[in-house]
C-alpha positions, -999 to 999 in steps of 0.1 A, spaced: 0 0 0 28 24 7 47 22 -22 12 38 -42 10 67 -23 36 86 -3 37 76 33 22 102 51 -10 93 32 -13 58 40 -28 39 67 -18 16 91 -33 -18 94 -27 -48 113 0 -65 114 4 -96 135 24 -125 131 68 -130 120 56 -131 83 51 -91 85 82 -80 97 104 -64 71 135 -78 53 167 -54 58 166 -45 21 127 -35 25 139 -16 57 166 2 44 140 14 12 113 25 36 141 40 62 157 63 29 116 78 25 116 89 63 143 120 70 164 117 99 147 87 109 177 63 120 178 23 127 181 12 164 208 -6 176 188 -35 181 173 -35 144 137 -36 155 127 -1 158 133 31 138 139 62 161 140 98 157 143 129 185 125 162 174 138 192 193 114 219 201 119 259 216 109 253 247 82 226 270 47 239 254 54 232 215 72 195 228 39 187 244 17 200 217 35 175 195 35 151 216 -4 157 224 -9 160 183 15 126 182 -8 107 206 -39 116 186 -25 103 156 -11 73 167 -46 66 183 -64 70 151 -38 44 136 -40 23 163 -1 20 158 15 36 190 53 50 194 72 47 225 79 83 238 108 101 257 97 133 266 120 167 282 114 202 281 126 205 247 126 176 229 109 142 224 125 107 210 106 91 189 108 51 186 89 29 163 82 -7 165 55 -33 156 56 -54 188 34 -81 174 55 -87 146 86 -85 170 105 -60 147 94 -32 119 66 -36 97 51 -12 70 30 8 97 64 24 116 72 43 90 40 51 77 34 65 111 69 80 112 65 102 81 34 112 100 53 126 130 77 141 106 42 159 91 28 171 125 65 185 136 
């Protein structure tokens, strides 16, 4: 579905099971259509930090961020300061990264 329309445009939808986690060649497509966005260490999760001016535009992203991720049903893990918030993106029932993290990370990148 992604590769039709650009990422930000797409939905997520569910993806359970090994068979939906992505090959490293798919990964490293999908990762080169996401700015900034950078492999973990771990290879299972795609993370990003988005610096802000100060604590009230880092919460409204973060509040904008959360309302997203609940519409896609597809939810980041968040590390939140006073002027900045790290990103991380993972499909836990796939145990590893499937289509949705970075269709829902070129939505962050969208809402920052």
């Amino acid at each position: 579905m992604a590769d039709r329309i650009p990422l930000d445009q797409a939905r997520c939808i569910p993806r359970r099971g090994h068979e939906h986690r992505l090959g490293e060649a798919r990964v490293r497509e999908l990762l080169a259509q996401v700015d900034g966005w950078e492999l973990a260490e771990d290879g299972h999760a795609i993370t990003k930090t988005f610096r802000f001016p100060d604590y009230y535009h880092t919460i409204s992203f973060v509040n904008a961020l959360a309302h997203e991720a609940n519409r896609e049903d597809h939810h980041p893990d968040l590390s939140v300061h006073y002027d900045r918030c790290m990103v991380r993106w993972s499909t836990h029932d796939c145990d590893g990264l499937s289509e949705n993290d970075f269709i829902c990370a070129a939505k962050a990148d969208r809402l920052a």
